[in-house]
PDB file with one MODEL, atoms N, CA, C and O in Angstrom:
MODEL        1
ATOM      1  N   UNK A   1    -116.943 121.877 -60.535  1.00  0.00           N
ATOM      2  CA  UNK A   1    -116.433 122.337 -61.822  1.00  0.00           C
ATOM      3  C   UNK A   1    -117.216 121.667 -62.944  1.00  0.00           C
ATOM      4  O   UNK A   1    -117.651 120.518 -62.864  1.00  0.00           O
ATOM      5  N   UNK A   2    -117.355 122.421 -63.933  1.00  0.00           N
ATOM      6  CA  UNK A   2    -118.212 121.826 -65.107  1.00  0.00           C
ATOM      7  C   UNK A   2    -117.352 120.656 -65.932  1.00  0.00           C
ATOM      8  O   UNK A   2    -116.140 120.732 -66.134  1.00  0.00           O
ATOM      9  N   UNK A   3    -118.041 119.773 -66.284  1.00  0.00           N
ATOM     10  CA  UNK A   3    -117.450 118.602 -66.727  1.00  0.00           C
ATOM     11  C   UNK A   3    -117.425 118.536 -68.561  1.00  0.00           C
ATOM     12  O   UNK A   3    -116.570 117.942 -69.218  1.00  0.00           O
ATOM     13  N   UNK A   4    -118.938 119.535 -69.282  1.00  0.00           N
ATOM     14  CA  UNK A   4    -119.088 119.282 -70.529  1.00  0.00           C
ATOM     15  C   UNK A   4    -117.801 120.708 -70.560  1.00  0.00           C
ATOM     16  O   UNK A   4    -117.232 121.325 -69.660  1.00  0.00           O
ATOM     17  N   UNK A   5    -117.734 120.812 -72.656  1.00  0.00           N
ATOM     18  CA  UNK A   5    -117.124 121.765 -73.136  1.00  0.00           C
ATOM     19  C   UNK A   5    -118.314 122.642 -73.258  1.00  0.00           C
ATOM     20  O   UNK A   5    -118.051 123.844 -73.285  1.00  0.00           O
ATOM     21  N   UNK A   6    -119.480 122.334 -73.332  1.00  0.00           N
ATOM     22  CA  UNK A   6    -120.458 123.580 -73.403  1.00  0.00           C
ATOM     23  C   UNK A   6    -120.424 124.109 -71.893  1.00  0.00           C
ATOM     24  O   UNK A   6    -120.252 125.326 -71.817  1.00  0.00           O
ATOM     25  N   UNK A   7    -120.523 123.600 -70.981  1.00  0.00           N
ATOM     26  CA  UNK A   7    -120.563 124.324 -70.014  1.00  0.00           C
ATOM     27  C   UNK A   7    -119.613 125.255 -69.480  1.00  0.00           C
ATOM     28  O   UNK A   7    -119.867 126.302 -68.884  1.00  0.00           O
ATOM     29  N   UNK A   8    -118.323 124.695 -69.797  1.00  0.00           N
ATOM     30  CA  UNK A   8    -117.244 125.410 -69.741  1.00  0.00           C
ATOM     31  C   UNK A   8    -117.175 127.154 -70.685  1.00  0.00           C
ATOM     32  O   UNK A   8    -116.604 128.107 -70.155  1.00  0.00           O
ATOM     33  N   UNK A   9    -117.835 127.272 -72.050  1.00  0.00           N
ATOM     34  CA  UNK A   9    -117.935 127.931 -72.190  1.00  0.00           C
ATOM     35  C   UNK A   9    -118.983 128.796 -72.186  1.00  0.00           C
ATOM     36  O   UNK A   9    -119.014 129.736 -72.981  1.00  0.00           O
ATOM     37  N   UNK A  10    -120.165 128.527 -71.099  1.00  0.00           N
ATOM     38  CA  UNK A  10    -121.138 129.432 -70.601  1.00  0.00           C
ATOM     39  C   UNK A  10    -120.702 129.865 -69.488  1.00  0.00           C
ATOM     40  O   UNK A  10    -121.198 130.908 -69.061  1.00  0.00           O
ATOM     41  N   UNK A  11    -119.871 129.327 -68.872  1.00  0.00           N
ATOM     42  CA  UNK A  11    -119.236 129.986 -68.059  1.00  0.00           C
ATOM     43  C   UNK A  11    -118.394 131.258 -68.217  1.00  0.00           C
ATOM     44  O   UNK A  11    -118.420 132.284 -67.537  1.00  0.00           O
ATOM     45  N   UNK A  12    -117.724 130.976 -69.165  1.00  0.00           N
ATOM     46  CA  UNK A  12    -116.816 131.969 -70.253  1.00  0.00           C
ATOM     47  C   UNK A  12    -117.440 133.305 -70.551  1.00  0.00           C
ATOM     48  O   UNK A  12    -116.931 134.426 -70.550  1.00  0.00           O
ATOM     49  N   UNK A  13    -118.652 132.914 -70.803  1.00  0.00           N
ATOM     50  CA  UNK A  13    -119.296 133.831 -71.606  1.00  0.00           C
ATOM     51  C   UNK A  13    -120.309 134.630 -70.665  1.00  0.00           C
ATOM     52  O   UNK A  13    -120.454 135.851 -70.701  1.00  0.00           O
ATOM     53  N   UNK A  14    -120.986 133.753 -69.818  1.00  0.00           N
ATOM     54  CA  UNK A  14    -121.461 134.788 -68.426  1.00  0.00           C
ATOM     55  C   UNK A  14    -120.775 135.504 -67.751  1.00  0.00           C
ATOM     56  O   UNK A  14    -121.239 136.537 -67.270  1.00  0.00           O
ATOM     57  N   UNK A  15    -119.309 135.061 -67.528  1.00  0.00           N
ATOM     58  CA  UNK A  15    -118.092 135.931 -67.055  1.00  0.00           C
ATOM     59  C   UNK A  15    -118.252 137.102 -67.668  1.00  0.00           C
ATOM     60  O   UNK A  15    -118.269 138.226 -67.168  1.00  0.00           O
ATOM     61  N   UNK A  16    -118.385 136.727 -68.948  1.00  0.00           N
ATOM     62  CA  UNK A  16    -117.875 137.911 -69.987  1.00  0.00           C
ATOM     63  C   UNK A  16    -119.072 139.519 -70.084  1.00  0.00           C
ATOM     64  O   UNK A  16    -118.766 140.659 -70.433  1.00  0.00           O
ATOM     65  N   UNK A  17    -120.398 138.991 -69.634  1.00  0.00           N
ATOM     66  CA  UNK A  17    -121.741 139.449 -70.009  1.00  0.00           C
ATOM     67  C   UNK A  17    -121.767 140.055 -69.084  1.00  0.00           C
ATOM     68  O   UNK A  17    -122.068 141.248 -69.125  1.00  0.00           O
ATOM     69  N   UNK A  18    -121.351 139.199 -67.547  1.00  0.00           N
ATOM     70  CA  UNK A  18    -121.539 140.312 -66.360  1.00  0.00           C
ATOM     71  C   UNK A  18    -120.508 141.042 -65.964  1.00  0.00           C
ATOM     72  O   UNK A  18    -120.680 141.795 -65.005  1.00  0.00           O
ATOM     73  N   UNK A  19    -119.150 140.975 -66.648  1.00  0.00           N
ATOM     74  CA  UNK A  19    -118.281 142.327 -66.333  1.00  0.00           C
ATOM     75  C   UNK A  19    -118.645 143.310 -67.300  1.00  0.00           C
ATOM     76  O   UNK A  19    -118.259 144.473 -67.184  1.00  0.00           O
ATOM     77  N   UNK A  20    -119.565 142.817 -68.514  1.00  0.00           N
ATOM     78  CA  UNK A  20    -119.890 143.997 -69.443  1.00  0.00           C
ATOM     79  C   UNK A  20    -120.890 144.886 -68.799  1.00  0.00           C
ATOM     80  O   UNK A  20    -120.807 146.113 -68.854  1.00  0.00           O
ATOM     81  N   UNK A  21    -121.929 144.177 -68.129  1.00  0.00           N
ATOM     82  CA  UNK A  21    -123.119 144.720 -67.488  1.00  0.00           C
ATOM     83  C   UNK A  21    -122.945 145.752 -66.647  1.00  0.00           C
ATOM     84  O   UNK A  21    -123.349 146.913 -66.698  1.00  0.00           O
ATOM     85  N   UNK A  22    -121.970 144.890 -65.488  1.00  0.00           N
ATOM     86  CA  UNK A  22    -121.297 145.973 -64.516  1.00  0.00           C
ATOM     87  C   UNK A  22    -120.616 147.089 -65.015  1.00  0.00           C
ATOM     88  O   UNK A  22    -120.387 148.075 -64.315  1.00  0.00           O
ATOM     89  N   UNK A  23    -120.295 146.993 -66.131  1.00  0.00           N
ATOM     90  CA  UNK A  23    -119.470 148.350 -66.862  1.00  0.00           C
ATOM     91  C   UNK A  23    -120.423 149.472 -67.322  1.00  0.00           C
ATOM     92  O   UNK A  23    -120.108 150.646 -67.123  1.00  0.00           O
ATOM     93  N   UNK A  24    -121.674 149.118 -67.983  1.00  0.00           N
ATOM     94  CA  UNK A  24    -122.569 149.591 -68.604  1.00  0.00           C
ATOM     95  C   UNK A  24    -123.526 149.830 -67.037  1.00  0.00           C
ATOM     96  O   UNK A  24    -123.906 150.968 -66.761  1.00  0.00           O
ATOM     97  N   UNK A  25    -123.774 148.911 -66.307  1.00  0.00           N
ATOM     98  CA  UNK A  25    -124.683 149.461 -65.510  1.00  0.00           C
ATOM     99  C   UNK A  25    -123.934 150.910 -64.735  1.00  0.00           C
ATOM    100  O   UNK A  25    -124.493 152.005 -64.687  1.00  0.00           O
ATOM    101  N   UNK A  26    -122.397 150.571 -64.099  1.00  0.00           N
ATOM    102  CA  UNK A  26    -122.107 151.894 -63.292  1.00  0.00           C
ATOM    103  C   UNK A  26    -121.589 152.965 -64.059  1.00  0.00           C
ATOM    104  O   UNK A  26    -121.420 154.006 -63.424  1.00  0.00           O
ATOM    105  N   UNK A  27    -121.291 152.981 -65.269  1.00  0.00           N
ATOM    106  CA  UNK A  27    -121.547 154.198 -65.978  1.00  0.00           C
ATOM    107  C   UNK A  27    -122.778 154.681 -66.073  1.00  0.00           C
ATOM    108  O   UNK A  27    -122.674 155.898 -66.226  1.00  0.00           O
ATOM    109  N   UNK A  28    -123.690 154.415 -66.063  1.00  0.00           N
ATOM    110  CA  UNK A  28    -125.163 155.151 -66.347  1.00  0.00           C
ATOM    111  C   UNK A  28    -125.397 155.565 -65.032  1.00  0.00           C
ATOM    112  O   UNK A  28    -126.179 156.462 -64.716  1.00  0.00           O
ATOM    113  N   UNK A  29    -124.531 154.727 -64.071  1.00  0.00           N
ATOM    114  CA  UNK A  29    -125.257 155.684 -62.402  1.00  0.00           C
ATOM    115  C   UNK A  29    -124.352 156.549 -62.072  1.00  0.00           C
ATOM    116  O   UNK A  29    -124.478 157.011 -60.938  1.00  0.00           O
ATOM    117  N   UNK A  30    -123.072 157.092 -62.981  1.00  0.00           N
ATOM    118  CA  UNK A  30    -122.849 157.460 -62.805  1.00  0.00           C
ATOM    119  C   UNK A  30    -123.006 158.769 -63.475  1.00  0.00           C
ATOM    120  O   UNK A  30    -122.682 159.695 -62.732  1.00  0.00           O
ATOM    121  N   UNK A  31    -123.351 159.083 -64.496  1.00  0.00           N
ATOM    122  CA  UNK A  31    -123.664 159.509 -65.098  1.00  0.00           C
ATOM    123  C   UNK A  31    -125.150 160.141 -64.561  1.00  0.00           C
ATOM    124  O   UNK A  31    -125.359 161.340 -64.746  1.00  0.00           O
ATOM    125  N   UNK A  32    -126.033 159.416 -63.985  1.00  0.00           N
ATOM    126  CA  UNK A  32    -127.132 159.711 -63.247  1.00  0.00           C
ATOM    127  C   UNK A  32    -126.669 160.974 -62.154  1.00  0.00           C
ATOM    128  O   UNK A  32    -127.238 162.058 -62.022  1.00  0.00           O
ATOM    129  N   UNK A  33    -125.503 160.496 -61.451  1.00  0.00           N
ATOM    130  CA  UNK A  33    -125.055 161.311 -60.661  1.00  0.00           C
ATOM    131  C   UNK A  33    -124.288 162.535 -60.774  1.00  0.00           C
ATOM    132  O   UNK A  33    -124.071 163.124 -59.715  1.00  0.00           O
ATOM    133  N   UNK A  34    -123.720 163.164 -62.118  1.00  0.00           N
ATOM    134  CA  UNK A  34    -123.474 163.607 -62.162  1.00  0.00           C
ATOM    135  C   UNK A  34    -125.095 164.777 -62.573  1.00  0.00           C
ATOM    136  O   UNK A  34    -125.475 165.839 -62.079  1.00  0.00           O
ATOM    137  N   UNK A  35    -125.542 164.066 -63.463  1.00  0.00           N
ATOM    138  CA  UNK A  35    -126.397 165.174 -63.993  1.00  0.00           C
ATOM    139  C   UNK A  35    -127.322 165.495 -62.845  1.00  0.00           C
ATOM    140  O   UNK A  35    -127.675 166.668 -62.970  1.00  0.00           O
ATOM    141  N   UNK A  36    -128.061 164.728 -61.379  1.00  0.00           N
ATOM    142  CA  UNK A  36    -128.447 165.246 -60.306  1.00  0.00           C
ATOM    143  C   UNK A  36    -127.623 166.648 -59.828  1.00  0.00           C
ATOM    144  O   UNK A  36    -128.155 167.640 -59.331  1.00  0.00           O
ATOM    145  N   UNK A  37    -126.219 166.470 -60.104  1.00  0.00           N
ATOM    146  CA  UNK A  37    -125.301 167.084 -58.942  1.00  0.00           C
ATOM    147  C   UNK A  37    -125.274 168.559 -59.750  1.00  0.00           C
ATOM    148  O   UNK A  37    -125.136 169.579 -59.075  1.00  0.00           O
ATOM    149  N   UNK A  38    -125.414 168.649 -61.264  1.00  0.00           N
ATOM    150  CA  UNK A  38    -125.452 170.036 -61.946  1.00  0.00           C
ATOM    151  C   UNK A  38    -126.354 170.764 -61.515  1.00  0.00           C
ATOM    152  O   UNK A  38    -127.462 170.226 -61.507  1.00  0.00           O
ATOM    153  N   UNK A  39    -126.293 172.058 -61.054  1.00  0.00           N
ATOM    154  CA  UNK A  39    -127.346 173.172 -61.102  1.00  0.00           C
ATOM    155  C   UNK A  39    -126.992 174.037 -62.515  1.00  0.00           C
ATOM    156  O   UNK A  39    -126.668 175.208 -62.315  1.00  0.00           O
ATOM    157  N   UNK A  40    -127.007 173.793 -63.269  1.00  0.00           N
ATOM    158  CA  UNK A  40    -127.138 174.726 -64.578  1.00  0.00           C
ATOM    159  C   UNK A  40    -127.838 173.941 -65.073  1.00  0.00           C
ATOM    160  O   UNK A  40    -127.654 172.724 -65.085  1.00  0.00           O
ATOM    161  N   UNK A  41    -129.095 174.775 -65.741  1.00  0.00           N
ATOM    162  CA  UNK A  41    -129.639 174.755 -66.545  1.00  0.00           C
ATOM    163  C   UNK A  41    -129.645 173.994 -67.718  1.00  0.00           C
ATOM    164  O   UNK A  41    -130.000 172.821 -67.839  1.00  0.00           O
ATOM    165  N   UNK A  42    -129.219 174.763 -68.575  1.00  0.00           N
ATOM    166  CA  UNK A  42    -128.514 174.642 -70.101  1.00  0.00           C
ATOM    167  C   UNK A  42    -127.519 173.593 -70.069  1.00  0.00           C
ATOM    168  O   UNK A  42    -127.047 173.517 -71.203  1.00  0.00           O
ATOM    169  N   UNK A  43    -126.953 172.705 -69.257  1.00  0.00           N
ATOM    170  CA  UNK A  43    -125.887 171.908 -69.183  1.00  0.00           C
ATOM    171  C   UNK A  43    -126.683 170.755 -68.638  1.00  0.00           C
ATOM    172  O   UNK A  43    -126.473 169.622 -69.073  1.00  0.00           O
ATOM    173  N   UNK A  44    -127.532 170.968 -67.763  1.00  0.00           N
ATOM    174  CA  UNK A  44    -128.058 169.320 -67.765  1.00  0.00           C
ATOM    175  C   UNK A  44    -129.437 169.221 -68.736  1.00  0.00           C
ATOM    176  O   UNK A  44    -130.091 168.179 -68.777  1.00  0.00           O
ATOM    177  N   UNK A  45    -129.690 170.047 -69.270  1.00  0.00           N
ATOM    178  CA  UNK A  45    -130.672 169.737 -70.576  1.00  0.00           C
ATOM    179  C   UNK A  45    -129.604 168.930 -71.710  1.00  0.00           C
ATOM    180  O   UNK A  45    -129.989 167.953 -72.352  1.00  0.00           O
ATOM    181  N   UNK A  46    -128.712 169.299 -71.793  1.00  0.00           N
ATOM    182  CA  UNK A  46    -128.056 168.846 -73.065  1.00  0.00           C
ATOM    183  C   UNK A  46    -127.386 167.439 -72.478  1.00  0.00           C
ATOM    184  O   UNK A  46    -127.075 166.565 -73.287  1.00  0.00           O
ATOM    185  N   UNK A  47    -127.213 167.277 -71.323  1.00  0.00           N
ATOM    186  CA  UNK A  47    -126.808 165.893 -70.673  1.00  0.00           C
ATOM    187  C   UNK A  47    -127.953 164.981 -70.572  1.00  0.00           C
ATOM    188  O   UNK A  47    -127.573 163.848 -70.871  1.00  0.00           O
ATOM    189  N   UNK A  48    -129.238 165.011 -70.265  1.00  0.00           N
ATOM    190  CA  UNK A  48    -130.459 165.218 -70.313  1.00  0.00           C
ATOM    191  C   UNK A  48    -130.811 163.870 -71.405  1.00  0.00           C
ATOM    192  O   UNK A  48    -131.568 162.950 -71.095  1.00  0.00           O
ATOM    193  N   UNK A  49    -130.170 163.966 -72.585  1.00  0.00           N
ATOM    194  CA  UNK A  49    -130.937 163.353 -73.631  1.00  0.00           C
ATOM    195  C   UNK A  49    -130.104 161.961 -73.283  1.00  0.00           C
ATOM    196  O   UNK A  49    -130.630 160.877 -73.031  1.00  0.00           O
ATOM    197  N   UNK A  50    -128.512 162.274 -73.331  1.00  0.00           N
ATOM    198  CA  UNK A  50    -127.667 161.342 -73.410  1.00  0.00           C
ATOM    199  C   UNK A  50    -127.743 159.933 -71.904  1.00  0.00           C
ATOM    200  O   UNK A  50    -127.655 158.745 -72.212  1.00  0.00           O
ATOM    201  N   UNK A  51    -127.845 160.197 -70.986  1.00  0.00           N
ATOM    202  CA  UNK A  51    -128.177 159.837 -69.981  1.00  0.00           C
ATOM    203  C   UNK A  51    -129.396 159.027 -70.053  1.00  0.00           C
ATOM    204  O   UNK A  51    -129.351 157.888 -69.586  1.00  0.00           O
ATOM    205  N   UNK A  52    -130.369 159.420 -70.524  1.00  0.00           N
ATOM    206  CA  UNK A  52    -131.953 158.717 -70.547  1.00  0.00           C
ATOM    207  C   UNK A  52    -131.458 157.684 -71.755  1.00  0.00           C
ATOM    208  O   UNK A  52    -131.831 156.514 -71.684  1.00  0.00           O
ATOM    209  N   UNK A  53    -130.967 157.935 -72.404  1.00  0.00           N
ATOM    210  CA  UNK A  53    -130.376 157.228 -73.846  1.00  0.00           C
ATOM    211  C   UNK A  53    -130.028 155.821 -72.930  1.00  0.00           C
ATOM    212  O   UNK A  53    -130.673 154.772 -72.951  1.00  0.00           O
ATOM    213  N   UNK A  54    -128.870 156.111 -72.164  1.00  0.00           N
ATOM    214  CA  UNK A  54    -128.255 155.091 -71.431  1.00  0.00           C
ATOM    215  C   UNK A  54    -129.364 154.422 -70.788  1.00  0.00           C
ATOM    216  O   UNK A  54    -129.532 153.321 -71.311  1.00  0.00           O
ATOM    217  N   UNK A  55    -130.267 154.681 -69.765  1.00  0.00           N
ATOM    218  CA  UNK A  55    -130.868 153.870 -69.076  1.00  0.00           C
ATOM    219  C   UNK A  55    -131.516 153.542 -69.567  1.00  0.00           C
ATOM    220  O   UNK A  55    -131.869 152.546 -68.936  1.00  0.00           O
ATOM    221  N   UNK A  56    -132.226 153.628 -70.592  1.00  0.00           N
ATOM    222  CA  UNK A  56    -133.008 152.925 -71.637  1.00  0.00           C
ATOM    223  C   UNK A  56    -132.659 151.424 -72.646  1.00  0.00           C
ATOM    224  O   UNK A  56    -133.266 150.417 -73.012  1.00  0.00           O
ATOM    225  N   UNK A  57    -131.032 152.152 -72.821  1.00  0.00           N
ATOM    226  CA  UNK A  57    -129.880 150.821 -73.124  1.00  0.00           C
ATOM    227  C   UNK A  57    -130.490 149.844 -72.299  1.00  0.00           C
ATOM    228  O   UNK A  57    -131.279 149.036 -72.790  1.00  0.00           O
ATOM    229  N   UNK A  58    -130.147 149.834 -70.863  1.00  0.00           N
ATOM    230  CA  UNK A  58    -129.904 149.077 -69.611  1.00  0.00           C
ATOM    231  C   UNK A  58    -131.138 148.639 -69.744  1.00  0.00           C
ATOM    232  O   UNK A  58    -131.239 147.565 -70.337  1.00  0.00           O
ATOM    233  N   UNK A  59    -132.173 149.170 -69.352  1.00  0.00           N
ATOM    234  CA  UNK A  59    -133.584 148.390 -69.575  1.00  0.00           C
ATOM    235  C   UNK A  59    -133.980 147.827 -71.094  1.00  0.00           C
ATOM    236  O   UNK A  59    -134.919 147.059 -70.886  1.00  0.00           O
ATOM    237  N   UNK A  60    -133.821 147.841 -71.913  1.00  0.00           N
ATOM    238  CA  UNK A  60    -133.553 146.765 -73.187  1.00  0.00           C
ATOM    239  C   UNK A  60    -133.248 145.840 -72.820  1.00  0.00           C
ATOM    240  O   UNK A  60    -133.965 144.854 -72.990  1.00  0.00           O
ATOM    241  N   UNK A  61    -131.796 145.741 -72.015  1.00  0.00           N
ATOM    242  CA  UNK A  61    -131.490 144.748 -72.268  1.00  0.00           C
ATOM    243  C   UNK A  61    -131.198 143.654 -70.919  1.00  0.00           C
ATOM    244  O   UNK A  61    -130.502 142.656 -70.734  1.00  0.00           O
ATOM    245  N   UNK A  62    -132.178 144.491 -70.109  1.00  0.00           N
ATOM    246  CA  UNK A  62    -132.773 143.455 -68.990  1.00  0.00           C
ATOM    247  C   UNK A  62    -131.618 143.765 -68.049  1.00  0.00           C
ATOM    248  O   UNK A  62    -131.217 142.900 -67.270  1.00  0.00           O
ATOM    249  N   UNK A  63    -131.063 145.004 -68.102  1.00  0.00           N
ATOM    250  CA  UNK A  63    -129.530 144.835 -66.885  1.00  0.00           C
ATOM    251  C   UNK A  63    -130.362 145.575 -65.453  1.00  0.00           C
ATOM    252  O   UNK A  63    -130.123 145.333 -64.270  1.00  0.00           O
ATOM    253  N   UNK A  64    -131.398 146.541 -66.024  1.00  0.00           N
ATOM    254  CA  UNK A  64    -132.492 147.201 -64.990  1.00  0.00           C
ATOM    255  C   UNK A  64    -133.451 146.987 -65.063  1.00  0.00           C
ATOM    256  O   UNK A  64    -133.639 146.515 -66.185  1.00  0.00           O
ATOM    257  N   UNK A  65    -134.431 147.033 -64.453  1.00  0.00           N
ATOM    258  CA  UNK A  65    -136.078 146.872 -64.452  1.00  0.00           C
ATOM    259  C   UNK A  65    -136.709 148.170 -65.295  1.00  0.00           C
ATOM    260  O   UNK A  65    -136.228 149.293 -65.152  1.00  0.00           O
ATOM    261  N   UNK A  66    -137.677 147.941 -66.065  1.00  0.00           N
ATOM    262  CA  UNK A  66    -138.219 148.757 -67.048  1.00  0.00           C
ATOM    263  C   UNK A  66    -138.707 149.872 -65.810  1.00  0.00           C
ATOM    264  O   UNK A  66    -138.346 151.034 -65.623  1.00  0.00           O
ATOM    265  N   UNK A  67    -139.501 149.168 -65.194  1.00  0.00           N
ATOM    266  CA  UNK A  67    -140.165 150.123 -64.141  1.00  0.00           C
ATOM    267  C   UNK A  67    -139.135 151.428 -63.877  1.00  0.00           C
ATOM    268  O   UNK A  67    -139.144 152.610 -64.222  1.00  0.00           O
ATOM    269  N   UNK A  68    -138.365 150.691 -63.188  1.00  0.00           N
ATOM    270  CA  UNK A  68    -136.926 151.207 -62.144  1.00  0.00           C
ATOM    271  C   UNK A  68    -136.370 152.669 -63.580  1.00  0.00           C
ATOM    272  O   UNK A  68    -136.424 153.892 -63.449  1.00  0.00           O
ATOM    273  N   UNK A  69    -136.015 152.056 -64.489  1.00  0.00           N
ATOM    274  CA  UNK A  69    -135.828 153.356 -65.673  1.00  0.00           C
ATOM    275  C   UNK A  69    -137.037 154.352 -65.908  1.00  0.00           C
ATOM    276  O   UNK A  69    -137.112 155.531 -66.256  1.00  0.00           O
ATOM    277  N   UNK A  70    -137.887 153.438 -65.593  1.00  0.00           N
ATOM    278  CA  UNK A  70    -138.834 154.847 -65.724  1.00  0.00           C
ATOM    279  C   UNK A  70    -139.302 156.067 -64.396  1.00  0.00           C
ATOM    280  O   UNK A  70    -139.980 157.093 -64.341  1.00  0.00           O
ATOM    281  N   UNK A  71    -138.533 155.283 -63.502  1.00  0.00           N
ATOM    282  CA  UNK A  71    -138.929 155.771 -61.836  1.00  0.00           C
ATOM    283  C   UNK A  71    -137.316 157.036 -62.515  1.00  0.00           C
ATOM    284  O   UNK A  71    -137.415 158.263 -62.501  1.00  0.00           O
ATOM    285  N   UNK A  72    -136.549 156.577 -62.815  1.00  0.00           N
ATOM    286  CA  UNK A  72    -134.932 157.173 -63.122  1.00  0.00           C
ATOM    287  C   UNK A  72    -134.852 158.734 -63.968  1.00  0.00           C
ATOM    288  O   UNK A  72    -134.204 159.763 -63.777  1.00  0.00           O
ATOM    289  N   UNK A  73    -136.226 158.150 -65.341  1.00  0.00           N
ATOM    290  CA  UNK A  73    -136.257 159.354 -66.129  1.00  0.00           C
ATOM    291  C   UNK A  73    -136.944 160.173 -65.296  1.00  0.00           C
ATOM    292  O   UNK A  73    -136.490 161.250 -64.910  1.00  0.00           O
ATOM    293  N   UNK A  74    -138.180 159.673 -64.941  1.00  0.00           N
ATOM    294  CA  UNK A  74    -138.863 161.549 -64.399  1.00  0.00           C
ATOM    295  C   UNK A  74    -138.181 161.649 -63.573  1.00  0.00           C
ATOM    296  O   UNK A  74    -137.724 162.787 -63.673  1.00  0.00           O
ATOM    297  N   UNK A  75    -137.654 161.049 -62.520  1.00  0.00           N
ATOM    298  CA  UNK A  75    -136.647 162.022 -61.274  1.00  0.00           C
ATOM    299  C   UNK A  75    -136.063 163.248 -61.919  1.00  0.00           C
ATOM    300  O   UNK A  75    -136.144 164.457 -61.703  1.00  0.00           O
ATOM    301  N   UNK A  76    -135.273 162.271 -63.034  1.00  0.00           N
ATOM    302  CA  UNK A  76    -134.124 163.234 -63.527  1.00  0.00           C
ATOM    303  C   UNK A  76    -135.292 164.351 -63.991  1.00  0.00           C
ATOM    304  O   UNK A  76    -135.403 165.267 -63.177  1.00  0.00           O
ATOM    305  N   UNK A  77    -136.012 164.420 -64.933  1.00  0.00           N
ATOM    306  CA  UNK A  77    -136.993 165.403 -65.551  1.00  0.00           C
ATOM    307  C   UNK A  77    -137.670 166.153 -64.650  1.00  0.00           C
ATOM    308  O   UNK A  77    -138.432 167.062 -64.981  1.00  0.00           O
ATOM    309  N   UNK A  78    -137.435 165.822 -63.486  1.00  0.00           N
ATOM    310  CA  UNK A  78    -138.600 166.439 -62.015  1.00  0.00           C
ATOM    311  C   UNK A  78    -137.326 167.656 -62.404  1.00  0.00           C
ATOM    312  O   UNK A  78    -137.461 168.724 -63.001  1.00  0.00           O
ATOM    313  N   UNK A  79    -136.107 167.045 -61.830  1.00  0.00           N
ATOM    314  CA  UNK A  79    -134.829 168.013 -60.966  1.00  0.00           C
ATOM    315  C   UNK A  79    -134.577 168.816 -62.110  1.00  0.00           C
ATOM    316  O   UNK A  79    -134.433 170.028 -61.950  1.00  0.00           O
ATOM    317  N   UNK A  80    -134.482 168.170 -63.563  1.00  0.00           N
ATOM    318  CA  UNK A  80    -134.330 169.925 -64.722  1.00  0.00           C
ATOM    319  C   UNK A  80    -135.385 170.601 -64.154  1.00  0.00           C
ATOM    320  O   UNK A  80    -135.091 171.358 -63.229  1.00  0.00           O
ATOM    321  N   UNK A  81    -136.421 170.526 -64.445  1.00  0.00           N
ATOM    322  CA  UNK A  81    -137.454 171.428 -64.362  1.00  0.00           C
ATOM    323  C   UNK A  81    -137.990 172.438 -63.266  1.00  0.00           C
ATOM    324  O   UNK A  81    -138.643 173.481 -63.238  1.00  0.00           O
ATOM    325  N   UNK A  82    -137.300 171.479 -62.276  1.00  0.00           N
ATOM    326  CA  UNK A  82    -137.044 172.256 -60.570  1.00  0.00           C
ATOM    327  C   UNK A  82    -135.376 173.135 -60.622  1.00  0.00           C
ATOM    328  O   UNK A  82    -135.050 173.949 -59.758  1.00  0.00           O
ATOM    329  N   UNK A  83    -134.771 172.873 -61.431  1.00  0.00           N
ATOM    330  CA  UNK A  83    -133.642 173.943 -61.667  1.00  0.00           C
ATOM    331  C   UNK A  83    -134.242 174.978 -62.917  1.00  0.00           C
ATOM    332  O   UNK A  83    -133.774 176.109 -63.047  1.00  0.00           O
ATOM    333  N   UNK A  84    -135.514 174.368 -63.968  1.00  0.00           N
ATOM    334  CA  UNK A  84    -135.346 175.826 -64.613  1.00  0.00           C
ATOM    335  C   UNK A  84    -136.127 176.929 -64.137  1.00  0.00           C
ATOM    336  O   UNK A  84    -136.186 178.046 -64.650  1.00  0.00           O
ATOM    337  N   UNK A  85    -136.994 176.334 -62.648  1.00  0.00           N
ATOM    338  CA  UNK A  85    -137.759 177.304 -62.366  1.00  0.00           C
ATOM    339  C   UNK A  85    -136.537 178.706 -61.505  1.00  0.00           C
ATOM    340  O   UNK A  85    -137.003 179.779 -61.120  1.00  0.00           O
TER     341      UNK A  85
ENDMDL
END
């Protein structure tokens, strides 16, 4: 157990950072998953923007690997474009 008052409240506060993370990270996969799972068109273009928005969040701010978001967007941009054909 931590003995200073600073440590005590980095503890506090990493608690606090990684239930935020986990909140923010599985909304965006989930969200990932939904817009894979659409076959319309016109409905995952307009989901499309909002979604990339998110994983872009996540890689800012170091919760994903920059790489890993960019492996995330073209998938997603492969599968519109393979539904608008």
């Amino acid at each position: 157990m931590a003995n200073h008052k600073s440590a005590l409240k980095r503890i506090r506060r990493n608690e606090a950072a990684r239930l935020r993370n986990r909140y923010q990270h599985k909304t965006a996969r989930n969200a990932v998953r939904k817009l894979r799972a659409l076959e319309n068109v016109e409905e995952a273009r307009a989901l499309f923007p909002k979604v990339v928005s998110m994983i872009d969040k996540l890689a800012k701010r170091n919760i994903i690997h920059a790489n890993k978001a960019a492996n995330l967007k073209s998938s997603l941009a492969k599968h519109i474009n393979k539904l608008a054909k």
